[in-house]
C-alpha positions in Angstrom: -5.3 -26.6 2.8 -6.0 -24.5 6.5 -7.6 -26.1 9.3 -11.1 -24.8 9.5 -9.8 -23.2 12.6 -7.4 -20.9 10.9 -9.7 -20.2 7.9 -12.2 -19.2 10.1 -9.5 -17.2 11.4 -8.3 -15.8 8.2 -11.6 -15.2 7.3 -12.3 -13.0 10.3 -9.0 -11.1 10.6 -7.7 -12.7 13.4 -4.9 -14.3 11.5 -3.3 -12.8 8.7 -1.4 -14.8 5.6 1.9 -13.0 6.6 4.9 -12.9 3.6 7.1 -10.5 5.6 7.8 -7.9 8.3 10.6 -5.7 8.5 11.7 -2.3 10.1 13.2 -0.6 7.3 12.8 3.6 5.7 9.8 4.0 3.9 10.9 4.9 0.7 7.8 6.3 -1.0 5.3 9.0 -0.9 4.4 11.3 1.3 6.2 9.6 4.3 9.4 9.4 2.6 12.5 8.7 4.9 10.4 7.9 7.5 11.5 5.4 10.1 8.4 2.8 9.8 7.6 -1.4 10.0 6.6 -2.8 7.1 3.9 -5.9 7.1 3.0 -7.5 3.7 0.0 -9.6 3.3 0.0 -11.8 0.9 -3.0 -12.1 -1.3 -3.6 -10.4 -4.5 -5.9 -10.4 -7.8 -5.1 -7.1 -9.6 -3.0 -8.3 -11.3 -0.2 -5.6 -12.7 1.8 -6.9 -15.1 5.0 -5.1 -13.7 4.4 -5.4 -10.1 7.9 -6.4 -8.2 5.9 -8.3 -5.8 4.3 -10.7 -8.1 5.2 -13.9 -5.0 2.7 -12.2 -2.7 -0.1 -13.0 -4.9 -1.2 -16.3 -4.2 -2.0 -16.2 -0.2 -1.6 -20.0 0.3 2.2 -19.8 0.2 2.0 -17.5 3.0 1.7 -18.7 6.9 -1.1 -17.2 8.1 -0.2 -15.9 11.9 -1.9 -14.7 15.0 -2.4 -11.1 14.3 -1.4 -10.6 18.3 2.2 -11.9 17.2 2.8 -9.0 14.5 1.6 -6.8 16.6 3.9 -8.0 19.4 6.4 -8.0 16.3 5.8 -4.3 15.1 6.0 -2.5 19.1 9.6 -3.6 19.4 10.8 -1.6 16.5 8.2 1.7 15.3 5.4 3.6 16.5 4.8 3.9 12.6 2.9 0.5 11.0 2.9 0.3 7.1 0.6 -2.2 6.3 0.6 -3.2 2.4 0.9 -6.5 -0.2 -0.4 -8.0 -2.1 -3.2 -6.0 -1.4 -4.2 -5.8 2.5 -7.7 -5.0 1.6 -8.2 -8.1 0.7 -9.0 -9.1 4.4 -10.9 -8.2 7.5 -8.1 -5.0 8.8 -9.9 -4.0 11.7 -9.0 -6.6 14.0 -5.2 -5.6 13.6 -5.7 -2.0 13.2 -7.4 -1.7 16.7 -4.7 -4.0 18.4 -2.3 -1.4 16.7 -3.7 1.7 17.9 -4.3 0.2 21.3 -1.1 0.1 21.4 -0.5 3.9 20.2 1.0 2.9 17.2 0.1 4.7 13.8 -1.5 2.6 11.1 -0.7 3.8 7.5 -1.8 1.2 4.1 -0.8 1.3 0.9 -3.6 -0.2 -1.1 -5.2 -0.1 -4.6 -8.6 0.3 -3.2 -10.6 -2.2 -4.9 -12.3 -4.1 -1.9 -14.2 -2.0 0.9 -11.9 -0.5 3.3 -11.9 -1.9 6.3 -9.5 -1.4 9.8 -8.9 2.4 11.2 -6.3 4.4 9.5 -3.9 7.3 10.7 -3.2 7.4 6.9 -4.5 6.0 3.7 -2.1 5.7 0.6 -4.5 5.1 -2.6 -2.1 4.1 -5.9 -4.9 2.7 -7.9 -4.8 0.4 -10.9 -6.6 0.5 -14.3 -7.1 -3.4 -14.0 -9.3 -3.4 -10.7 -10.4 0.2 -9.7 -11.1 1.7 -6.6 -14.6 1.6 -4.4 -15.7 5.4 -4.0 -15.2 5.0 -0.1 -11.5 4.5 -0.7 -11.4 7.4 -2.9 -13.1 9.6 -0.3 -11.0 9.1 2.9 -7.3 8.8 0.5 -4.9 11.0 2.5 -2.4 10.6 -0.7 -3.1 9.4 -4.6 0.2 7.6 -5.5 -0.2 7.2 -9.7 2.4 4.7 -10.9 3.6 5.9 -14.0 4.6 3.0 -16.6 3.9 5.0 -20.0 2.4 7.9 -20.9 -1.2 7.1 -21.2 -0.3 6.4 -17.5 -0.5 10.4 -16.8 -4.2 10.6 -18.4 -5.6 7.8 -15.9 -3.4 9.9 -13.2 -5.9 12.7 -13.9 -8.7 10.6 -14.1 -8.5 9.6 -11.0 -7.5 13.2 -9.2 -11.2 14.1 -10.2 -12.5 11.2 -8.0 -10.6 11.5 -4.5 -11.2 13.8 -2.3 -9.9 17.6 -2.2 -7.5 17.3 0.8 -5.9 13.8 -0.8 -2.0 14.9 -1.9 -1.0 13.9 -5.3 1.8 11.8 -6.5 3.2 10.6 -9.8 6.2 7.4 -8.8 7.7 5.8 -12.2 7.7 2.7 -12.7 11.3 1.1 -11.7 11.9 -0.6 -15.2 10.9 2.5 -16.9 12.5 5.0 -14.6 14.8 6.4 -16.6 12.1 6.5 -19.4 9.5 7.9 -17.3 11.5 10.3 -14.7 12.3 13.0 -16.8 8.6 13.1 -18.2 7.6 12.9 -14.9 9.1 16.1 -14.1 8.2 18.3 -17.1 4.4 17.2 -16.4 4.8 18.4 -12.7 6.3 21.2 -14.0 3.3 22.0 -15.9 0.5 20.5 -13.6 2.5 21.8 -10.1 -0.6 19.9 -7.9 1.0 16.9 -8.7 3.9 15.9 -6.3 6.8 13.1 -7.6 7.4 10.1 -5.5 10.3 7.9 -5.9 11.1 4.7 -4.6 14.0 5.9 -2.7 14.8 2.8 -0.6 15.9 1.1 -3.8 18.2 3.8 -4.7 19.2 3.2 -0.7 19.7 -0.8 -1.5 17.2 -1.5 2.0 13.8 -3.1 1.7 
């Protein structure tokens, strides 16, 4: 249970419950092998049944910290923030976003879209989910549509949602890592066929780095 202090905090945006930071590659997406630091947020109600981040969920097993410290954190290592989950949008990102850019460094999420935006973005990753959709405002300012790809009904929601963000978003199909070797050779015949569509792969795991 928080001190009221730190839940008003949370609440706010002020503190963050952090699971983890790291300077690593970013492995997927538009910014592929891109030098960047990674902070996950814990907190998460989508729900997807093959997410490989299932022990961000539940925010109370994460500390929640002084969003001055991460940012303290993050200048050390990047000019490049990744901020993602859980899902980030979940919680008040404007406090950290402005302490981020007042500090010239970029700020790029990766977020299913289902809450309201909030923070200031440099760029906006939108891989959205059949369980918990996006809001239209996260559809409208997506500078990339990243479609997961777990079977092949997956490619008909892909196209669903290419009618709904906005003309300048950059489109990308990612398999699923289970079903990769399902999935990845489909993957490529579709973008074959449909050549708007762009394939993402999660790169750092083929790398073995977070």
């Amino acid at each position: 249970m928080l001190h009221k202090e730190a839940q008003i905090a949370v609440e706010n945006g002020t503190m963050l419950p952090l699971m983890e930071e790291f300077y690593t590659i970013q492995g997927e997406g538009y910014h592929t092998g891109t030098a960047a630091y990674f902070i996950r947020i814990g907190g998460c109600d989508v729900g997807c049944h093959w997410c490989d981040v299932k022990e961000s969920w539940n925010a109370t097993l994460h500390p929640p910290t002084h969003i001055e410290t991460i940012v303290k954190n993050a200048k050390q290592y990047a000019d490049i923030v990744v901020i993602t989950g859980g899902e980030p949008l979940t919680w008040n990102m404007q406090p950290i976003t402005h302490l981020l850019q007042y500090q010239n460094i970029k700020t790029h999420i990766e977020t299913s879209g289902c809450y309201e935006v909030t923070g200031t973005w440099d760029w906006f990753c939108l891989s959205p989910k059949k369980n918990k959709l996006p809001v239209l405002s996260a559809y409208a300012i997506a500078n990339e549509l990243k479609v997961i790809i777990y079977n092949k009904h997956d490619f008909i929601f892909a196209e669903e949602q290419a009618l709904l963000v906005n003309q300048d978003a950059i489109l990308f199909l990612q398999p699923e890592w289970s079903k990769k070797d399902e999935m990845t050779p489909l993957i490529i015949d579709y973008v074959m066929k449909n050549p708007k569509w762009r394939i993402s792969l999660q790169t750092h795991k083929y790398l073995n780095i977070p």
